[in-house]
N, C-alpha and C positions, 0 to 999 in steps of 0.2 A: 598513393596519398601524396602530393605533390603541391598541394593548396597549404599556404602557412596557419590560415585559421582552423584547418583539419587537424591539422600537427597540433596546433594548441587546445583545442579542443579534446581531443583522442590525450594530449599529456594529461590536463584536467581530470579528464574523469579516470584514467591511469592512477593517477597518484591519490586521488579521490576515494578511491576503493568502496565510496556509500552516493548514492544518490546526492544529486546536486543540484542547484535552482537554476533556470536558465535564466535569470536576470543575474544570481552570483558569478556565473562563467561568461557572463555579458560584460559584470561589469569589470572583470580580471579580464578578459581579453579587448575591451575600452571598444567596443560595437554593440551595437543594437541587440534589442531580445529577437529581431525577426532575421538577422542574423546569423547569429548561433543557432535559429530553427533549420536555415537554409544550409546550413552549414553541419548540421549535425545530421541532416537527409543525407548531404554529398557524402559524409563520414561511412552512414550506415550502407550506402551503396559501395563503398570502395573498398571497406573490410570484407563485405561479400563478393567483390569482383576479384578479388587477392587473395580468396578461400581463407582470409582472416576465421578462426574459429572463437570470435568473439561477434555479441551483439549489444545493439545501443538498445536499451529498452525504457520506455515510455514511461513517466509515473506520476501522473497530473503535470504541474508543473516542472517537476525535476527528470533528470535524464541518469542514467548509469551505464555505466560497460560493465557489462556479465559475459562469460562464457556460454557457449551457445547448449540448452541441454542434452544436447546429443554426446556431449563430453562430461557428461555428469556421473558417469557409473567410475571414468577412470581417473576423474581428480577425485572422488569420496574415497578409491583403495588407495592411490596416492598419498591422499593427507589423511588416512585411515580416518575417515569422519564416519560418523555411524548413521545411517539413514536416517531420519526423522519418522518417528514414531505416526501412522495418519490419527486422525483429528476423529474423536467419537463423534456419535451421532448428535450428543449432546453438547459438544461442541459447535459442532456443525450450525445447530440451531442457534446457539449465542450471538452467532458471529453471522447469520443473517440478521436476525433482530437490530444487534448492533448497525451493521454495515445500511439495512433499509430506512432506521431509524433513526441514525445518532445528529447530537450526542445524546444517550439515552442515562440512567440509574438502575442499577442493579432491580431496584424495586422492580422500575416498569418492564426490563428484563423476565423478570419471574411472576410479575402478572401475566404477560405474553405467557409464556412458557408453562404454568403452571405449577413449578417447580421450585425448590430452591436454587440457586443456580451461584453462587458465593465463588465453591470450587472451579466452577465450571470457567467462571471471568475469571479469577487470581490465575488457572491455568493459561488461559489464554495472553493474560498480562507477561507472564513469567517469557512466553513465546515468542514474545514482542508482535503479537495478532492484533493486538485493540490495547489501548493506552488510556489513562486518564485525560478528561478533556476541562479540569475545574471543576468547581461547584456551583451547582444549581443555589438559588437564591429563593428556597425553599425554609421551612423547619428542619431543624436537623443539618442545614448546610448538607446535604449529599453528592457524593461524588458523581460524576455522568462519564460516561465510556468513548470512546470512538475507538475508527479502525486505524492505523497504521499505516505506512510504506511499505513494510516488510505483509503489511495483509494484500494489498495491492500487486508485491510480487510475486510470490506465493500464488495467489489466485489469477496471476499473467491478466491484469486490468491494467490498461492505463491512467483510468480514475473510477471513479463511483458512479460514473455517467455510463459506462458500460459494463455495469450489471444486468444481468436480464430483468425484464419487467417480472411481475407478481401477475399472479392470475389476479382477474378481478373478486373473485369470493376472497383470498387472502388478504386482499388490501382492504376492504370490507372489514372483515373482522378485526385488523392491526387498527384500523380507523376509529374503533366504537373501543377497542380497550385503553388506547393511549391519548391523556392526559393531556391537557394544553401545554405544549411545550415552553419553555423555559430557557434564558438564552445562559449558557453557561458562564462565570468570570473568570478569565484569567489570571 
């Protein structure tokens, strides 16, 4: 790594320890957003050409330095972290709903679903999976959901753009239950 905007870049998201925008690190390192793209490519090439056991990982707009998972069994005894519990199946289900739908309300949640699902979202909130996204400007004021960064990680997306598609019968039926959406206020 030899490039000075590598070096600033690589400090960046070093000292960053969470995801960051690349117009933020555009505008700390005073160049362009297509810049720090071209620049965070040469990055990610040269951490692996150095057998760096870190990687630059994608997350819509923002970029992070993570460890690569292959080093994830001996930094968790390491820092004695405790596995992460997986996700029920009715989790699982939320956080499709969510992620194909948002921003969605608990309501239209459990009409999908069929269920009550209260638990299900506070769990997933607590996880930092899915996040409040404001209220709908409905009766009731109700709150609406989205997913996260950390949902994005987790599920190794670099954005909501690649999710896999829905069969056409599920999108059908998500279609005929859900409600004219509603744009949330901040």
């Amino acid at each position: 790594m030899t490039d000075q905007l590598e070096k600033q870049l690589f400090s960046i998201l070093f000292a960053s320890g969470e995801a960051i925008e690349t117009q933020r690190a555009a505008q700390a390192m005073e160049v362009s957003e297509e810049d720090v793209e071209r620049t965070a490519q040469k990055l990610a090439r040269s951490m692996e050409k150095a057998g760096i056991p870190l990687q630059l990982l994608r997350l819509g707009d923002k970029m992070q330095l993570t460890t690569q998972e292959a080093f994830a069994g001996v930094i968790r005894e390491a820092l004695e972290l405790r596995r992460a519990a997986p996700l029920s199946q009715a989790a699982l289900e939320v956080l499709a709903v969510v992620a194909y739908n948002q921003p969605v309300t608990k309501a239209f949640i459990e009409q999908v679903r069929g269920v009550d699902s209260s638990g299900v979202v506070n769990a997933l909130v607590e996880k930092q999976l899915i996040e409040e996204a404001g209220r709908l400007d409905l009766p009731g004021r109700p709150l609406s959901y989205r997913t996260t960064d950390n949902f994005l990680r987790c599920f190794q997306l670099g954005s909501l753009k690649d999710l896999p598609e829905l069969p056409p019968s599920q999108t059908a039926s998500l279609e005929e239950k859900a409600p004219e959406k509603e744009e949330a206020e901040f």
